[in-house]
VOLOTOR-964973 format. One line per 10 residues: their letters; for each residue x, y, z of C-alpha. Coordinates in pm, 1 decimal, always signed. Layout:
a> X,Y,Z  ...
//
This chain:
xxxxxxxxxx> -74.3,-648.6,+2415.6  +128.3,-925.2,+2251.1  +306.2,-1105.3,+2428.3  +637.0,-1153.8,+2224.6  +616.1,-775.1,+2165.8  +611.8,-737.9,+2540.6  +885.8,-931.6,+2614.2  +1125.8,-861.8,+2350.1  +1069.5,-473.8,+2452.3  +1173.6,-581.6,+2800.9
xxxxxxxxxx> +1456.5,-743.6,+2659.3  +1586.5,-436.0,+2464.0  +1509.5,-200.4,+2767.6  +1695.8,-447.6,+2993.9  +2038.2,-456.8,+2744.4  +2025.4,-90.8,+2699.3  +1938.7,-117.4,+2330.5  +1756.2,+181.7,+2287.8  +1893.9,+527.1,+2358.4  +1774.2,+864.5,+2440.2
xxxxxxxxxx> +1968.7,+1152.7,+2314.7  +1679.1,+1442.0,+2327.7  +1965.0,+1725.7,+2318.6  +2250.7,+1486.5,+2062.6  +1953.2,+1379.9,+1839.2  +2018.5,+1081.9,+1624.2  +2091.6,+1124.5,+1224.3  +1919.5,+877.7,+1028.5  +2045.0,+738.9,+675.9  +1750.6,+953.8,+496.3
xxxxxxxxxx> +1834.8,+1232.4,+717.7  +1600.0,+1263.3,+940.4  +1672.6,+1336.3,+1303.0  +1590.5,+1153.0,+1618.0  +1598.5,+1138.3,+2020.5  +1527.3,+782.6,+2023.5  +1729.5,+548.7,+1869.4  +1635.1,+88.2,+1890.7  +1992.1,-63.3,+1818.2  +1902.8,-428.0,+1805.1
xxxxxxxxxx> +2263.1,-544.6,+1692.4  +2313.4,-491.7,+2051.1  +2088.9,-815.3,+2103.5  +2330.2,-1057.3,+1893.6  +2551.9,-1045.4,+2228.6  +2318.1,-1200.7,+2433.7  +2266.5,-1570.1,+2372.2  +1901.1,-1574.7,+2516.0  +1766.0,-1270.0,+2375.8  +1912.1,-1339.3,+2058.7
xxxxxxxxxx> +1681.5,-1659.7,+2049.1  +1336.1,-1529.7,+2172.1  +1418.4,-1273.4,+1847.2  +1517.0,-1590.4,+1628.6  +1205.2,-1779.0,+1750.0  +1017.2,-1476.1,+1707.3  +1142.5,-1399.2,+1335.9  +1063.0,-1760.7,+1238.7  +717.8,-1820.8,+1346.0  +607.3,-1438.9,+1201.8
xxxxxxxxxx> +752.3,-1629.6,+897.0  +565.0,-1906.9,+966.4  +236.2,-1686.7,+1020.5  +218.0,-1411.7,+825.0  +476.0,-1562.4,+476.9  +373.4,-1902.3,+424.8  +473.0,-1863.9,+75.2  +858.3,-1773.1,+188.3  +1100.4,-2062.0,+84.4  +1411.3,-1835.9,+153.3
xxxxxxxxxx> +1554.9,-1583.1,+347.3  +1747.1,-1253.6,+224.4  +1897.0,-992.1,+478.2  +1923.9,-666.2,+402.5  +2321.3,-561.4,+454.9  +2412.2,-502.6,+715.0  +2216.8,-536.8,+1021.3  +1965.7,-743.3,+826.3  +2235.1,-1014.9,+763.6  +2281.8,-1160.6,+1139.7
xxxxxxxxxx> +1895.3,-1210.7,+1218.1  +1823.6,-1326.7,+850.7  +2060.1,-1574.9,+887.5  +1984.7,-1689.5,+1171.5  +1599.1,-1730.6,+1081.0  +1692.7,-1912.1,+730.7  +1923.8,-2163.5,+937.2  +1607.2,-2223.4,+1202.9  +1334.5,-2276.1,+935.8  +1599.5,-2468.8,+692.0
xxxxxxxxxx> +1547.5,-2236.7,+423.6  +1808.4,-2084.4,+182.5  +1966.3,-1748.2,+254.1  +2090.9,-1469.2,+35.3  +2181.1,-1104.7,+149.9  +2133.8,-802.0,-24.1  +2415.4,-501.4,-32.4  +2298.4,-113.4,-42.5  +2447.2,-131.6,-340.9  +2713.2,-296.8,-599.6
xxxxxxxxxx> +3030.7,-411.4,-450.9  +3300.1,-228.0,-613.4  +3537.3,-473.1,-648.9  +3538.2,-854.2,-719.4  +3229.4,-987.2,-885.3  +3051.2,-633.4,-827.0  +2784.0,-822.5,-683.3  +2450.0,-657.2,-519.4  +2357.4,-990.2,-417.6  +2567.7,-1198.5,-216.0
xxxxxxxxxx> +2476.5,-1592.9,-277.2  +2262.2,-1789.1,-487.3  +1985.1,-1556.3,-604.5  +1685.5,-1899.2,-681.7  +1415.8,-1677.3,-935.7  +1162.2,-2006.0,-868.8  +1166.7,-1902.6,-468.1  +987.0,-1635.2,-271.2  +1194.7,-1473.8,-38.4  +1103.5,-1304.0,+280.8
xxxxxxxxxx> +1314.9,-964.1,+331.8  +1458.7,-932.2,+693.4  +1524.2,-609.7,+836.7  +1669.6,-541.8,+1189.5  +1461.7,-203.0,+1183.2  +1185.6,+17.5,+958.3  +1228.8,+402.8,+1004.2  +1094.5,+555.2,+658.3  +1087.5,+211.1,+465.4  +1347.7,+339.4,+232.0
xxxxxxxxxx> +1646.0,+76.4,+269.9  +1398.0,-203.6,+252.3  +1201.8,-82.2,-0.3  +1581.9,-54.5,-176.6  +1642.1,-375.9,-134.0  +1301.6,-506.1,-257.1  +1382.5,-337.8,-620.1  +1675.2,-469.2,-624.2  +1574.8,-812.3,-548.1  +1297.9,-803.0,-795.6
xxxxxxxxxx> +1507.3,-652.4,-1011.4  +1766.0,-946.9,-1053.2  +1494.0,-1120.9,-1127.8  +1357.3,-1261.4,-725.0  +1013.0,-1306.4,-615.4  +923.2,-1147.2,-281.3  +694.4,-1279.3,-3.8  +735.5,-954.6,+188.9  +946.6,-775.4,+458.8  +980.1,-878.4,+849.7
xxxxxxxxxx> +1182.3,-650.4,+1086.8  +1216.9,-679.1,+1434.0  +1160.1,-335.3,+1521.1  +937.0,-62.5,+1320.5  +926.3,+302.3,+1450.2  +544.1,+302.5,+1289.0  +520.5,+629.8,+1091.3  +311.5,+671.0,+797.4  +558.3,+754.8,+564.3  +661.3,+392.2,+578.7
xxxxxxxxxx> +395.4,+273.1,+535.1  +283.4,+412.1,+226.4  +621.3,+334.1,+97.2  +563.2,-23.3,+131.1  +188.4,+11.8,-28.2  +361.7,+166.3,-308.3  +560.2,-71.1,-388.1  +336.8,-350.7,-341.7  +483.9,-520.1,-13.3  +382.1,-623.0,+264.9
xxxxxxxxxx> +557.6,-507.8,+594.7  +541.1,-687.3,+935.5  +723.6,-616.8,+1230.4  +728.9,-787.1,+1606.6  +795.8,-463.1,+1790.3  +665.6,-114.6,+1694.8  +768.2,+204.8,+1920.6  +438.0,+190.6,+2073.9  +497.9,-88.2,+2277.3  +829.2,-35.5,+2341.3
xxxxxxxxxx> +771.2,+352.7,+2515.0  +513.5,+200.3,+2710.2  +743.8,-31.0,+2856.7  +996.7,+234.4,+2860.3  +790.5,+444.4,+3034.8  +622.4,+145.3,+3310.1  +973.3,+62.9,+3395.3  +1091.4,+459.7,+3456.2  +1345.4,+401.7,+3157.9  +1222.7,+739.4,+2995.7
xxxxxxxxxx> +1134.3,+1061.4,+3231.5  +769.2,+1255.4,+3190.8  +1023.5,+1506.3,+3004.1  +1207.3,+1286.3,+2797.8  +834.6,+1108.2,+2693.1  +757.2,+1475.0,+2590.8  +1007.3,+1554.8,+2361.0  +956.4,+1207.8,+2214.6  +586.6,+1273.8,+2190.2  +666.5,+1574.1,+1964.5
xxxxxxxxxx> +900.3,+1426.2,+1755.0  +642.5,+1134.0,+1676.6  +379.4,+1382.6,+1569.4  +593.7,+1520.0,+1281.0  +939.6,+1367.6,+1247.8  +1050.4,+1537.5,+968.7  +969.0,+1907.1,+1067.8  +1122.1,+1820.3,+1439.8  +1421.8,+1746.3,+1237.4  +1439.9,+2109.9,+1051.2
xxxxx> +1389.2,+2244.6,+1354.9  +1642.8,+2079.9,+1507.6  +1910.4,+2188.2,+1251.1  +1775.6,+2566.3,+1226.9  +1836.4,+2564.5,+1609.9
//
């Protein structure tokens, strides 16, 4: 097991960042429901963690998007840890808004969109893929060049994935929920019952959420 995945899920399970609501589930933006939720804007409180995630973010850029020579965060928990990361590795950063302001410039992009750089997409968290993928098109579409898209935290499923082949980007991620339940569950943070109804929702997310809202 990795080593920075190890510790950062340590770190997340030690703050309290991730939540269990099996019987409240959790409504995601493309509606699906969950009993687990990873809130890593929780980490940005805690000097120390918020490094080892920093450090972390910078060397995957290192590793994995050579070609990066700036940063864009995807509004709005993508905008702390892509900062962040672009101010470590010295790069330029740009964030990227769900959609035009309404007001003002009616930007989509906030700061200097370069078309000669590659830009790596940061992401606090991948559920379905759909907000990055989002932000991706619209990148591309104002005429940026992407190296790919790094989150901290990726819940793994295969939806997302194939979103991101479709589109022709590549997706990395320092934690997945792998990892983190089997931390979860080594330091008792999540009961045999609790792993259960976790275990079913990770088989078929999107039918456990019809179910859920037909009960």
């Amino acid at each position: 097991m990795d080593n920075t995945a190890t510790n950062i899920a340590e770190s997340l399970l030690e703050i309290k960042a991730v939540r269990l609501q099996p019987d409240q589930p959790f409504t995601w933006a493309s509606g699906w429901q969950s009993p687990v939720y990873c809130d890593n804007r929780v980490t940005l409180s805690y000097p120390a963690i918020r490094s080892l995630i920093r450090d972390a973010l910078a060397e995957a850029v290192r590793t994995h998007f050579p070609q990066a020579n700036g940063v864009a965060g995807v509004a709005t928990a993508g905008i702390p840890q892509g900062a962040l990361v672009a101010d470590a590795l010295d790069l330029p950063f740009i964030y990227i808004r769900s959609k035009a302001k309404g007001h003002g410039l009616t930007n989509q992009i906030e700061g200097h969109l370069d078309p000669l750089r590659s830009y790596v997409v940061l992401e606090d968290l991948v559920s379905t893929g759909g907000s990055s993928i989002k932000a991706v098109d619209a990148l591309r579409a104002a005429g940026g060049k992407v190296a790919g898209v790094l989150s901290v935290f990726t819940y793994g499923f295969p939806h997302a994935t194939q979103a991101f082949d479709d589109s022709g980007t590549a997706h990395r991620a320092l934690l997945d929920l792998e990892t983190l339940l089997g931390k979860a569950v080594e330091n008792s943070y999540i009961s045999p019952q609790e792993m259960e109804i976790i275990g079913r929702w990770r088989r078929d997310p999107a039918n456990w959420s019809a179910e859920i809202k037909e009960g």
